[in-house]
C-alpha positions in Angstrom: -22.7 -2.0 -28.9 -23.1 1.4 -29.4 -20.2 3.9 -30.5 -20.9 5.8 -26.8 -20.6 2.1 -25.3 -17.4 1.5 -26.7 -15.7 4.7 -26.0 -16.9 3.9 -22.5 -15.3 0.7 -22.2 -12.1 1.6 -23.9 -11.7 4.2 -21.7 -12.1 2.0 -18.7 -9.0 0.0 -20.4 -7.3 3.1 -20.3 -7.8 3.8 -16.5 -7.1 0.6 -15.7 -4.0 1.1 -17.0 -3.2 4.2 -15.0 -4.2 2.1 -12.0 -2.0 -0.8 -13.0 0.5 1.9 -13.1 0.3 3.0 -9.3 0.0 -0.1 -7.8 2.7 -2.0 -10.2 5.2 0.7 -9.1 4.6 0.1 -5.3 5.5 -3.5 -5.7 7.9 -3.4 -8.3 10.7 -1.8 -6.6 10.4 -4.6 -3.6 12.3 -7.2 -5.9 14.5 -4.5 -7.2 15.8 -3.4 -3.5 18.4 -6.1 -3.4 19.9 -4.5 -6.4 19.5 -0.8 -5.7 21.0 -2.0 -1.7 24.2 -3.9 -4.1 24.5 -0.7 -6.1 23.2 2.5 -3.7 24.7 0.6 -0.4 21.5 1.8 1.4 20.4 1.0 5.2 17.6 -1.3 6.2 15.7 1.9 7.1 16.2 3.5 4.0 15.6 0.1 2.0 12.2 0.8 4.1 11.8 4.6 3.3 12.0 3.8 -0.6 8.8 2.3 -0.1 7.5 4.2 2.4 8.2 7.4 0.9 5.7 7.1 -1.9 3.1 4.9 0.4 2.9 7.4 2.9 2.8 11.1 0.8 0.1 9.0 -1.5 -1.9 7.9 2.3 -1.6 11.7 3.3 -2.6 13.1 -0.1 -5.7 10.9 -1.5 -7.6 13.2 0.6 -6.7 16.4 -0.4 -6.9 15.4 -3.9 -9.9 13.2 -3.7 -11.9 16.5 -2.8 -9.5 18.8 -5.1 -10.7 16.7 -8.4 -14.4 17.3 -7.8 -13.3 21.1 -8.1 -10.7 21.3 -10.8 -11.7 17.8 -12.9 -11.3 14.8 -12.4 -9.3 14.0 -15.8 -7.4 17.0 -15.5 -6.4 15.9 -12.0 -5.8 12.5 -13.3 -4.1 13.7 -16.4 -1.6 15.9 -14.4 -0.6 12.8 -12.1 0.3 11.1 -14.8 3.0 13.6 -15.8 4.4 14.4 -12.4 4.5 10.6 -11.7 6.1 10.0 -15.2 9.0 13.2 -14.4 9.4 11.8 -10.4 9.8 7.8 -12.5 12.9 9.4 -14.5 14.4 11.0 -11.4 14.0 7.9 -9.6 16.1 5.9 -12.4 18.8 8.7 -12.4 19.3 8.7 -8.8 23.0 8.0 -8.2 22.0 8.0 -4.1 19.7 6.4 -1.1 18.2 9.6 -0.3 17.8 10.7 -4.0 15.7 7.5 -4.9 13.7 8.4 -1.2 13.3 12.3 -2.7 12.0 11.0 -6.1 9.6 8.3 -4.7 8.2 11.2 -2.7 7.5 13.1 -5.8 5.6 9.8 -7.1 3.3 9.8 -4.2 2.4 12.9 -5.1 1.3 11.8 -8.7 -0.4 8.5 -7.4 -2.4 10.3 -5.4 -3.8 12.8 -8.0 -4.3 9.3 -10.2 -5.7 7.2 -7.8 -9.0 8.7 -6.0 -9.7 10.2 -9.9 -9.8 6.7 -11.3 -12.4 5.6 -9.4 -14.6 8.8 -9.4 -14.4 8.7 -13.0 -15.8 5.4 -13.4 -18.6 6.1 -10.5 -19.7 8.8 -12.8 -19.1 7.2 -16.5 -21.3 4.0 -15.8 -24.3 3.2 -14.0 -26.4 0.0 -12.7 -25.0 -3.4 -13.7 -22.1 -1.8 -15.8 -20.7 -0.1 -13.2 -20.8 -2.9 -10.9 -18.6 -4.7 -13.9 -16.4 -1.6 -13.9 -15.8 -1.4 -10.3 -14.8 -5.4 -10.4 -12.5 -4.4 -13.2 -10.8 -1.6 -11.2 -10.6 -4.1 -8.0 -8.8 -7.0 -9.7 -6.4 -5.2 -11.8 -5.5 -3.8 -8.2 -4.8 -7.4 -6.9 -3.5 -8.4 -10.1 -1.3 -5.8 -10.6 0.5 -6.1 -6.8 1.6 -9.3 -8.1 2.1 -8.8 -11.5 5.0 -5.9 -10.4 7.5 -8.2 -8.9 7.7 -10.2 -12.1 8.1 -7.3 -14.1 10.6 -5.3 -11.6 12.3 -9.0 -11.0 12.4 -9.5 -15.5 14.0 -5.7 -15.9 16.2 -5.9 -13.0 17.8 -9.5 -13.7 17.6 -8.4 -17.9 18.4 -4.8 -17.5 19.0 -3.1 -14.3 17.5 -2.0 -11.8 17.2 1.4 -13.1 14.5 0.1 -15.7 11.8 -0.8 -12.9 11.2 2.6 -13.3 11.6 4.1 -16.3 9.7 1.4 -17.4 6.7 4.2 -16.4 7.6 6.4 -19.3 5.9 5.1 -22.2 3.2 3.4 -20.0 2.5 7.0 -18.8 2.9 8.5 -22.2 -0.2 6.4 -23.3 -2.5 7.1 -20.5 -2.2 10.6 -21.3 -2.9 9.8 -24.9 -5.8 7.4 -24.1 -7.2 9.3 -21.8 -7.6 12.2 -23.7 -9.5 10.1 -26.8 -11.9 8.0 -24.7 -13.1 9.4 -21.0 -15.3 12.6 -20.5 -14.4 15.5 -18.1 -16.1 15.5 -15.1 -16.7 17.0 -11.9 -18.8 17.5 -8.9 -20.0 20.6 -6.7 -17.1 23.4 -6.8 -16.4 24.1 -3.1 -13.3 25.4 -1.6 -10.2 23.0 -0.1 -9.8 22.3 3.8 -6.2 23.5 3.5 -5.6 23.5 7.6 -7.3 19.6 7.4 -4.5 18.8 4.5 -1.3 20.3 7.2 -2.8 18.2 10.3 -3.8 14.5 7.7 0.1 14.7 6.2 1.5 15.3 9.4 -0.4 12.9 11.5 0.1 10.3 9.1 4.2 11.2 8.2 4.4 11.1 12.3 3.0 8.0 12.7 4.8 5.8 10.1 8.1 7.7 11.2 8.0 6.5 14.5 7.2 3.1 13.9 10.1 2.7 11.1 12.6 4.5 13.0 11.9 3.7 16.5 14.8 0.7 16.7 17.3 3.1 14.9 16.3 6.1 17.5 14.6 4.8 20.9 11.4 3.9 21.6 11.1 6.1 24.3 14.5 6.9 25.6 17.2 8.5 22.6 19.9 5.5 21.5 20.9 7.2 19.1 20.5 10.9 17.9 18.5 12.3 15.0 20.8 14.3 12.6 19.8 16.7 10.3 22.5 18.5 8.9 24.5 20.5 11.7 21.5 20.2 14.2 21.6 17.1 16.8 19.0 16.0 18.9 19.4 17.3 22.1 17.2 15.6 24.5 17.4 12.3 26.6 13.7 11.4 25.2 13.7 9.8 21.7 12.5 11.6 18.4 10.3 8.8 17.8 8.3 9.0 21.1 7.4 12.9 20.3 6.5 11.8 16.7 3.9 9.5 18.6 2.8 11.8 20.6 2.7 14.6 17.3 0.3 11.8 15.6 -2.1 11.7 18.9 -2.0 15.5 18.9 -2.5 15.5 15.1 -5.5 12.9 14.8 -7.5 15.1 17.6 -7.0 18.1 16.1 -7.8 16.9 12.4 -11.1 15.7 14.3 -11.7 18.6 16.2 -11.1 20.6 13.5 -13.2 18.9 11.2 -15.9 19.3 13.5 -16.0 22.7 13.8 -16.2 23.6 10.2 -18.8 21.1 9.4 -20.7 22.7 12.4 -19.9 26.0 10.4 -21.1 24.8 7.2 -17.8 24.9 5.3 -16.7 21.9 3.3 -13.9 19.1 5.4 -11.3 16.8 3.7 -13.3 14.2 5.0 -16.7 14.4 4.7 -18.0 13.2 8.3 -21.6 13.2 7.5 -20.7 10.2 5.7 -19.1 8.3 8.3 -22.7 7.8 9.8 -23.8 5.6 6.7 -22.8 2.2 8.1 -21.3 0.6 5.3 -19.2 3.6 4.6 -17.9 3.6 8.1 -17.3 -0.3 8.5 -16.1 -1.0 5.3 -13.1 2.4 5.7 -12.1 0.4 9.5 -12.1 -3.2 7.3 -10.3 -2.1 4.4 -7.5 -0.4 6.7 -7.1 -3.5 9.2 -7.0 -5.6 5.4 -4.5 -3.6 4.2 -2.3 -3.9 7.2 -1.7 -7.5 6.8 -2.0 -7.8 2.6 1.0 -5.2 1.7 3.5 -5.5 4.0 5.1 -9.4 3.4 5.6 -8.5 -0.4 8.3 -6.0 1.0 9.7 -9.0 3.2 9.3 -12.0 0.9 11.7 -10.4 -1.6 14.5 -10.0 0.4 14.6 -13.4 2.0 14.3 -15.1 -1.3 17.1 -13.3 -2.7 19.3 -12.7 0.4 18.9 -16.0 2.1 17.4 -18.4 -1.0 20.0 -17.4 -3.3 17.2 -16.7 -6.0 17.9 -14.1 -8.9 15.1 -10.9 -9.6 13.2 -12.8 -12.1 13.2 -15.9 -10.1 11.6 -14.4 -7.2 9.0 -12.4 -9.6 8.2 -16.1 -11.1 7.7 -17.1 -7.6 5.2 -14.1 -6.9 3.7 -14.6 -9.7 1.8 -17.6 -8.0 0.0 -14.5 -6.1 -0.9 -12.8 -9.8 -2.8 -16.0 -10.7 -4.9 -16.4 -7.5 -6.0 -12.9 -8.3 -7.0 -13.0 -11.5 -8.8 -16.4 -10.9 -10.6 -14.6 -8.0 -11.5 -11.8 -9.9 -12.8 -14.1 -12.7 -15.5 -15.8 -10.0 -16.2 -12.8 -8.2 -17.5 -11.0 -11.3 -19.4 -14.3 -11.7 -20.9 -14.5 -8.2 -21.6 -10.6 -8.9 -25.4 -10.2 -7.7 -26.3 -14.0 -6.8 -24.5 -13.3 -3.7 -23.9 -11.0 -1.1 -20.5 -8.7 -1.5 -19.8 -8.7 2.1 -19.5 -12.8 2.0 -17.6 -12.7 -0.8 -15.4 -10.2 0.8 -14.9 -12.6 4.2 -14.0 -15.6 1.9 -11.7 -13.9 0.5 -10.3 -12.3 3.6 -10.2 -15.9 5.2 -8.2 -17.7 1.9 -5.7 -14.9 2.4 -5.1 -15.6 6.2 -4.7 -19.5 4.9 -2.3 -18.5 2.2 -0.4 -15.8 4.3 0.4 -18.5 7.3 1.1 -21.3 5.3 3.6 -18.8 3.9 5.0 -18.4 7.6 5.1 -22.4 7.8 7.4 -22.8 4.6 10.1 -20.2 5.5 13.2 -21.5 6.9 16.8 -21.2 5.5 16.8 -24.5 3.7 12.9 -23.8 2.1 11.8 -25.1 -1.4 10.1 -22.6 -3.6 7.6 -25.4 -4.5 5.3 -25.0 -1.3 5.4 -21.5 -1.4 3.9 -21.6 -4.6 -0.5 -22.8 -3.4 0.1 -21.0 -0.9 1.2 -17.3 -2.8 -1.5 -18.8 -5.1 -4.6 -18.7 -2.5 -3.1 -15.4 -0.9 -3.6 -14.0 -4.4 -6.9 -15.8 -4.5 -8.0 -13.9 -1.4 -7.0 -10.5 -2.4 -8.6 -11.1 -5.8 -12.0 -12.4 -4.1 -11.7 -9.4 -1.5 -10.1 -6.0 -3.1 -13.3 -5.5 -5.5 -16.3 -6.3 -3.4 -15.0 -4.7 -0.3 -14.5 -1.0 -2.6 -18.4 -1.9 -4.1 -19.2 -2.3 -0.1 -17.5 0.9 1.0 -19.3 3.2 -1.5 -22.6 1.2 -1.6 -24.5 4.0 -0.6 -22.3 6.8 -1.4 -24.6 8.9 -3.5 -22.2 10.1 -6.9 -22.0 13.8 -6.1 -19.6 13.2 -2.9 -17.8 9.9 -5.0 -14.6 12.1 -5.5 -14.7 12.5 -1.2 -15.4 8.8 -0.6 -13.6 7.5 -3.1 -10.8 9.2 -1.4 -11.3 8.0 2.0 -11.8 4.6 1.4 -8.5 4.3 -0.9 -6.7 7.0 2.1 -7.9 3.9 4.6 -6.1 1.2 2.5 -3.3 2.9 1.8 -2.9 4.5 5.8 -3.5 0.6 6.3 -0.7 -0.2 3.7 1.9 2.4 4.9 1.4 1.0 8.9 2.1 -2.7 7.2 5.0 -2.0 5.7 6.8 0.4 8.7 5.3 -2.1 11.3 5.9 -5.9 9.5 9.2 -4.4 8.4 10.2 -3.4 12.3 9.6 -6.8 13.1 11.4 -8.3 10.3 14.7 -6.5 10.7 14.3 -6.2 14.7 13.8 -10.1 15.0 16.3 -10.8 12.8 18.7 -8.7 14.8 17.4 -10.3 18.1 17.6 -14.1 17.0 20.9 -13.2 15.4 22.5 -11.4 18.5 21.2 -14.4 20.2 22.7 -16.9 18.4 26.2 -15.6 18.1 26.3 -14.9 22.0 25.6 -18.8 22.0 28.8 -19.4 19.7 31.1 -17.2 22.5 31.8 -14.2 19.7 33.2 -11.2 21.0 31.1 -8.7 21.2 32.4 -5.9 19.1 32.4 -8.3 16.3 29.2 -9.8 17.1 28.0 -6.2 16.9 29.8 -5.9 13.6 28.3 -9.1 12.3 24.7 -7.4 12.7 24.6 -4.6 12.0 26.2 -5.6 8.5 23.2 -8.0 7.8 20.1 -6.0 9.4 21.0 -2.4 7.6 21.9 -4.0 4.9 18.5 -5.6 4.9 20.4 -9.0 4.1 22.0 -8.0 1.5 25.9 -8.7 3.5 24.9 -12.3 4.1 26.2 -13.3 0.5 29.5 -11.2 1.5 30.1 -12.9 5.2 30.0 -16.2 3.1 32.2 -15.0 0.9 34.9 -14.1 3.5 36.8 -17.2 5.6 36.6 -14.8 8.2 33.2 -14.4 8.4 31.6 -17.5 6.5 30.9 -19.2 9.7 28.2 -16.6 10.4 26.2 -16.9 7.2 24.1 -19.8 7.9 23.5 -17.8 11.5 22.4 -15.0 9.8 20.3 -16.5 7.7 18.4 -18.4 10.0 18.1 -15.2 11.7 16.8 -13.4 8.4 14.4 -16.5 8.3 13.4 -16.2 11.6 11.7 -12.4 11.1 10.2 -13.3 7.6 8.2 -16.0 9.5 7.7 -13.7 11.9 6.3 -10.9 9.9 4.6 -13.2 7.9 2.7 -14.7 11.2 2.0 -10.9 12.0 0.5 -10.3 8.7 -2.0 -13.3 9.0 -3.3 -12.0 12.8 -3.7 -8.3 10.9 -6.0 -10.0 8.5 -7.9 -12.0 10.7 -8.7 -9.2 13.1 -10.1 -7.5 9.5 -12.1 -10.7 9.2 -13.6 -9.4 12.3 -14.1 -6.3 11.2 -15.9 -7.5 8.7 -18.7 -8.5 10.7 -20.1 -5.0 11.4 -20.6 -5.2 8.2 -24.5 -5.9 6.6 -25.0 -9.3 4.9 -27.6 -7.7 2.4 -26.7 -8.0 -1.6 -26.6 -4.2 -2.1 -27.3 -2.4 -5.5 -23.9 -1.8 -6.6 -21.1 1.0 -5.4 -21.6 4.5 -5.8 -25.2 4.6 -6.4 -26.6 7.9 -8.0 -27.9 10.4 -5.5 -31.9 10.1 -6.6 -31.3 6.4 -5.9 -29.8 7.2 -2.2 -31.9 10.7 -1.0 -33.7 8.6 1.6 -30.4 7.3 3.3 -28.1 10.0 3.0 -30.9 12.3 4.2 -30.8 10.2 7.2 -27.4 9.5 7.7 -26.8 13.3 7.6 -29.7 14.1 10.4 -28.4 15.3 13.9 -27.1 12.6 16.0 -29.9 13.3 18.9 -32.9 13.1 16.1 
């Protein structure tokens, strides 16, 4: 191996790591939330905005900073995420309220999604052929490692330490990115054009519209105001919810980002997105698959958590052990997909690992009840993890088979904006229906039992904006002890609920999957002498 070789492949260690990074710290704070609702005494919604927070400013931004890194550098742009993610990690640990921990995660969107999009353009344009094929599988599986890996490690530090440490726990890992980086990967970039600022505006609000309305439309109204929207002195004033006009902001929002688009493509200026690649079928398919994927992989790992804490009884680091199941499916998938690399098709690898996940994600549903054992949970997190090992790698090397290298930074971008728009939608909508279930089955149940309804009232609102969390104390109380087992069947009840969700999300993207072509490929991200003859045709008028 030659010295170049080397410094190639140590530097692909080193963005690894800055990818293991991002997506540890999305799933590390899910075993964590029990402790931060114990000590912060946030809501249910907020227990969903800490998440949300960074998923959706990291969905809004990969675009904007997909295209901005083919300007500025790509490991400058990474390099700078790094620091602002590290700086928005310690603000996180320090914060003493809900809405300071939101604030922070914010900020760490905005460093994930300068790291995230760079990562992958860097390794599109470090290796070629066969090695980047290996490169790409390394990237993929350290993603579906990594999302399983974090809930041990948040689960370790939270039971050893505090919950605190989940994320200052960044520091040093950031301090040697910056480091490694620096000593191992080449600058690079691609063709210097200028920013779609008005296409930025309309992406982050469509996409912050969206998710808002379909986190806070059982706290506001679907349609009609239950409750007002508060914002300092100002109080919503009108009969029709907040949460229907953020809707109807989104529509708005996606038309005009389309429209606009459009018209400065027509115009010859450069567009967040770039459309001419939407006509190059695998682009296109794989961006819808990888979305409707996402929207049933992400969102249970923010519901598991709590119901093996709040209703199981289990400690942080017994739930991350427990999770862990999901870390080793991965990493055995990732160890046969590298091995099936070239003898067989991606997009077949991509369904059978789209279809183990869908097995592993109901059985799931079938185990939970109040009185569940950890031990059948444990094949099944293991082939759910198997899936998303199989699936995460092949379906990128799919998305940017023909994506010549020049506009990697652009499609890289879009295809990691798609999973992530996919991830925030999972965790606002599986979310809804776990806390909304649990409060239906639980109002239910204590009508049944003749309680009053003032306290019934009481009774859920404690457990659903706690997100749990007061089941421990109604059992605690004489008082109240008769309503723990209720609750917790009701808590049950909307983790097997979202957990059924999740499955039909990913089998509609098993679907999806069959717009997709069945040939072998020759690897993602292909140089652009090796793709002039279909990206000259996928960018020809639509009427030639």
């Amino acid at each position: 191996m030659t010295q170049g070789s080397r410094r190639r492949w140590t530097g692909l260690v080193f963005i690894s790591v800055a990818v293991a990074l991002i997506i540890v710290d999305s799933t590390i704070v899910n075993v964590a939330i029990p402790a931060i609702v114990d000590d912060l005494g946030i809501t249910s919604s907020q227990v969903q905005w800490v998440q949300e927070a960074y998923t959706l400013v990291f969905a809004s931004l990969l675009l904007v900073f997909g295209s901005l890194a083919d300007r500025v550098g790509r490991r400058r742009m990474l390099l700078i995420g790094v620091v602002i993610f590290v700086l928005a990690s310690v603000g996180a640990a320090l914060a003493t309220t809900g809405d300071m921990l939101i604030a922070a995660r914010l900020v760490q969107g905005v460093g994930g999604a300068m790291m995230l999009p760079t990562t992958l353009s860097l390794l599109n344009a470090t290796f070629r052929g066969r090695e980047r094929a290996i490169a790409f599988a390394v990237w993929g599986s350290t993603i579906g490692g990594m999302a399983a890996v974090g809930p041990l490690l948040g689960g370790w530090l939270t039971t050893e330490f505090s919950w605190h440490w989940a994320f200052l726990i960044n520091v040093p890992l950031g301090i040697a990115i910056v480091i490694g980086v620096l000593l191992t990967v080449d600058e690079s970039r691609g063709d210097a054009v200028s920013i779609d600022v008005v296409g930025a505006i309309l992406s982050v609000v469509t996409v912050g519209a969206l998710v808002f309305g379909l986190i806070e439309g059982r706290t506001y109204g679907w349609l009609l105001t239950d409750k007002p929207l508060e914002l300092g002195g100002w109080t919503w004033p009108w009969d029709l919810s907040p949460v229907a006009v953020a809707f109807l902001v989104a529509a708005i929002g996606v038309v005009l980002f389309i429209l606009w688009g459009g018209r400065r493509r027509r115009a010859g200026k450069p567009t967040l997105i770039a459309f001419g690649l939407f006509r190059i079928p695998s682009f296109r398919n794989g961006n819808i698959a990888a979305m409707v994927v996402a929207l049933g992989e992400f969102g249970l790992i923010l519901a598991l958590p709590l119901w093996l804490q709040f209703v199981l009884g289990f400690e942080a680091v017994q739930t991350g052990l427990i999770l862990l199941a999901l870390a080793i499916g991965s990493f055995a998938a990732s160890g046969l997909a590298g091995a099936l690399s070239g003898r067989v098709a991606p997009v077949w690898i991509v369904r059978t690992g789209i279809a183990a996940e869908i097995i592993g994600v109901a059985a799931v549903g079938f185990v939970i009840s109040p009185d569940a054992s950890w031990v059948p949970l444990i094949p099944a997190l293991f082939v759910y993890g198997f899936g998303v090992g199989l699936a995460t790698a092949q379906l990128t090397g799919v998305v940017l088979a023909d994506v010549p290298t020049t506009e990697g930074g652009q499609a890289s971008g879009t295809q990691s904006t798609s999973r992530q728009l996919g991830a925030a939608l999972s965790i606002a909508i599986l979310g809804t229906i776990l806390f909304s279930t649990t409060s239906a089955v639980l109002t239910a149940t204590l009508d049944d039992r003749g309680v009053p309804a003032e306290q019934r009232d009481q009774v859920v609102s404690a457990v659903v904006d706690s997100a749990g969390g007061a089941i421990a104390g109604l059992e605690r109380s004489p008082q109240t002890a008769q309503f723990a087992d209720d609750a917790k069947a009701a808590f049950s009840q909307g983790t097997k609920y979202a957990s059924f969700a999740a499955a039909g999300f990913l089998a509609v993207g098993l679907l999806a999957t069959l717009s997709l072509g069945g040939g072998r490929g020759r690897g993602a991200g292909r140089d652009e002498d090796d793709a002039k003859v279909e990206t000259g045709a996928a960018e020809a008028p639509e009427n030639a």
